[in-house]
C-alpha positions, 0 to 999 in steps of 0.5 A: 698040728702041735698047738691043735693039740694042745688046745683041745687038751686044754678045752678036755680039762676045763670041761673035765673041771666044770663037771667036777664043780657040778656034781660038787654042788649038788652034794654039798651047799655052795657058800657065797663069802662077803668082805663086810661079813664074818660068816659064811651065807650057805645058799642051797638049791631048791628041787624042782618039783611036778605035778604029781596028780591030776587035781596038781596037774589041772587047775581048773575053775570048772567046778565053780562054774558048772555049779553057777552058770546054770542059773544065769539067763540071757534077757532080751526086751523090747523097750519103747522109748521117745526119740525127738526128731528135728523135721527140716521144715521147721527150720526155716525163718518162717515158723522159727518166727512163729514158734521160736527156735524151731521148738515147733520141729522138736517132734517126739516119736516112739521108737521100739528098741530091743535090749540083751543084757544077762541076769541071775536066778536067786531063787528056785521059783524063778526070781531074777535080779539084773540091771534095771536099764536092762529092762527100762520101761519094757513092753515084753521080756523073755528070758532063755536059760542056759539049756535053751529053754525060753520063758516070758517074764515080769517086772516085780520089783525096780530100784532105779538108785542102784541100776537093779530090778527084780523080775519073775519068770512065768512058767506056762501052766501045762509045766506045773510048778518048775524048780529053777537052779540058782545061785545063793548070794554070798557075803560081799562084805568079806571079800578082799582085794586080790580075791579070785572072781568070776563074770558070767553073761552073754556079751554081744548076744554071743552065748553065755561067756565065762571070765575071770579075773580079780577083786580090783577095789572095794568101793568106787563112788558114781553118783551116790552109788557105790560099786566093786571094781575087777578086772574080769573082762565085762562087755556090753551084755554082761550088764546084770549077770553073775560076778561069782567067788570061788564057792559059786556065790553071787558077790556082784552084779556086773552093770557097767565098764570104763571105756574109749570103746565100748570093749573091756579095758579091765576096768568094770564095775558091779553092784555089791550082792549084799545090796539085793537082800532088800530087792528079794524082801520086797520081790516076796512081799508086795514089791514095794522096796523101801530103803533104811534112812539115816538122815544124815549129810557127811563128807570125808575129811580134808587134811586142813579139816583134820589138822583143825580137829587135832589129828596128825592125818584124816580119820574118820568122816565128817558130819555136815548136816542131820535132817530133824527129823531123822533118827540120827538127830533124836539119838543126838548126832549133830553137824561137826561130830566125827564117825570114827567108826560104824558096827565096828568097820572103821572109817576113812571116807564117805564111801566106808560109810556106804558100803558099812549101811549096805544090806543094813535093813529098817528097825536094825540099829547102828553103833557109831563111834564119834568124836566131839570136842576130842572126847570119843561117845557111843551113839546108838539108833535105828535106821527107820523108814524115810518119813512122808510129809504130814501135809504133801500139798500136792497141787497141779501149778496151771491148767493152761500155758507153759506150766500146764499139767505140772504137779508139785509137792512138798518135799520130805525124805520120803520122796527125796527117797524116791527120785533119789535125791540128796536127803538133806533137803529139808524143805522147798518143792518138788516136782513129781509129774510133768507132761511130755511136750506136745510139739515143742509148745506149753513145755515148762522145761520142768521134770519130775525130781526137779527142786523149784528153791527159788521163784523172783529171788525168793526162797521157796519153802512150801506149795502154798508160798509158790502158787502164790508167788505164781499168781502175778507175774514170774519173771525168774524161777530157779531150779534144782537139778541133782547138782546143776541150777537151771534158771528158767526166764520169761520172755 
């Protein structure tokens, strides 16, 4: 009974001391003394603060979206596209004897699909910009609006090297001329990494979603296109919706994510806002979109290449080849000069390059800052429009056998500007028209955008040098097909 006692007299003053301490600390700073230090380090307490209004209170992104969600609609199209079925018969040793491999079986057929995807309102009379495989080689597209209303509509405008096309809605007649809501495109050159982002689309068909996330990366290169990244969750049918800022302005168009899946994983990416400028200006005009051109062929440095240059580490990108006829090359750019910098936006890589030309428009001039010989120049020039060939040549290669029906031309920037194709080919032939197989026979294995550079070992360099080489016996023909060589044999 006794050490009872004397033991929940000793719990009262251990108490009685911790609360003593408590109060202590909360009137004076308590002080943390090292062995290595002379002085005292006073460490104070931090009040603890709430929420005192309700803007406090409720942080909330419902002002950006009430303002842009209206203007963003949901496409459904209806596409025909060729599908090539394998028939069993011709699969048998018979007609593979006949036919060879079973070409015979190679059946195209017409099949209808329906495409949803998402698209923007960038204008109050009904111009829409979206993804362009949203609306490939559709028959009909109808766009609903966010309070339902449905409305058919029209290609205008495609630009099939950045996944964009521009259509306009066809408002009925007994409507009059409708205003519609829409979202003005904002600076995508002035975001930052880190910057807060909205996504806006209909994913899976479900109904206008809204998501949002962060700036991921500024410049991420696939195939010559360079895209934002963010980690707001984009799904299958936010293709061509809004990728907003915080003002409500258009930043990006969402076009594509990175999955095992098919479902968001955090990595999406869309097309910078600043690129549809161009789209709009054409939409206005007579829908034909032409892109500026430089002329020029550049690769980011390698340490070893940096190193030769007499740089402690890579700066700046590196001139390969400049077409002689490109701008570039009459303000006298040439193949081993260094651009340090475009308009004042410095370089690291090829991707800096791109993204300091995009919403760069004809006639408007570029300052690069370059490096030759270890001496800094200022090189000033226009961008202008890909140029034509004076003589095209345009000729079909055959009216009969496996090349029947082929059209080839000479190649020029112009039309490596509309297959998009690397512009430093500077001569050679491309194929601009080739018909679809019938049955698997007469099919040269040949497609528009293909570079025919080589036919019996010898260079091609013009239409007039290939049907004459075409003329005895082709034995070998190689082709160019973006980076692949296809090498087609006789038989």
């Amino acid at each position: 009974m006794r050490w009872n006692i004397i033991k929940y007299v000793a719990l009262g003053l251990i108490i009685t001391v911790v609360v003593w301490i408590g109060v202590a600390s909360k009137k004076t700073p308590v002080f943390i003394k090292s062995e290595s230090q002379t002085e005292s380090i006073p460490v104070m307490e931090v009040p603890k603060k709430v929420p005192e209004t309700l803007a406090q209170l409720k942080f909330s992104f419902a002002s950006v979206v009430k303002q842009a969600k209206p203007a963003v609609v949901s496409i459904s199209s209806i596409q025909i596209a060729d599908r090539r079925l394998q028939n069993p018969l011709f699969d048998e040793q018979f007609f593979n004897f006949l036919f060879g491999n079973g070409n015979l079986g190679n059946i195209p057929r017409q099949q209808v699909e329906k495409s949803l995807g998402s698209g923007v309102i960038i204008d109050p009379e009904g111009i829409i910009i979206t993804c362009q495989h949203v609306v490939n080689n559709a028959k009909t597209i109808q766009v609903k609006l966010d309070d339902n209303q449905l409305f058919d509509a029209d290609v205008i405008v495609i630009d099939a090297k950045n996944d964009l096309a521009v259509i306009k809605i066809k408002s009925p007649q007994e409507k009059g001329k409708i205003h519609f809501p829409f979202i003005p495109l904002g600076d995508s050159k002035s975001l930052e990494i880190g910057d807060l982002v909205l996504a806006i689309g209909n994913p899976f068909g479900i109904g206008m979603t809204v998501t949002n996330g962060i700036v991921s990366a500024l410049s991420r290169s696939f195939n010559g296109q360079i895209l934002m990244q963010t980690d707001a969750p984009i799904n299958p049918g936010n293709s061509g919706g809004a990728l907003v800022d915080m003002h409500g302005h258009l930043i990006g168009i969402p076009n594509a994510i990175l999955s095992r899946t098919g479902a968001s994983h955090g990595v999406g990416f869309a097309i910078p806002a600043i690129v549809i400028r161009s789209l709009l200006v054409a939409a206005k005009s007579d829908g034909k979109l032409v892109y500026p051109w430089d002329g020029l062929q550049l690769k980011s440095m390698t340490n070893d290449e940096a190193e030769s240059f007499g740089f402690e580490k890579p700066k700046g990108v590196l001139v390969v080849a400049v077409h002689p006829d490109s701008p570039a090359a009459k303000a006298g750019l040439k193949p081993g000069d260094i651009i340090v910098k475009v308009n004042d936006h410095l370089l690291q890589a090829v991707e800096d390059y791109q993204v300091a030309l995009q919403g760069v428009q004809i006639n408007e001039s570029l300052n690069l800052t370059t490096f030759r010989k270890n001496k800094e120049e200022q090189i000033v020039f226009k961008l202008i429009a890909p140029p034509a060939s004076e003589d095209p040549e345009i000729q079909m290669l055959a009216t009969d056998g496996p090349f029947a029906g082929v059209k080839v031309a000479n190649m020029s920037p112009a039309l490596a500007a509309e297959y998009n194709l690397m512009d430093f080919y500077r001569d050679g032939v491309i194929v601009i028209e080739a018909p679809q197989p019938l049955f698997g026979i007469g099919f040269s294995g040949l497609q528009p955008g293909d570079i025919i550079e080589e036919v019996n070992n010898k260079k091609m360099t013009s239409v007039r040098q290939l049907l004459g080489e075409m003329k005895g016996n082709m034995l070998r023909m190689a082709v160019r097909r973006g980076q692949t060589i296809l090498v087609l044999q006789a038989h």
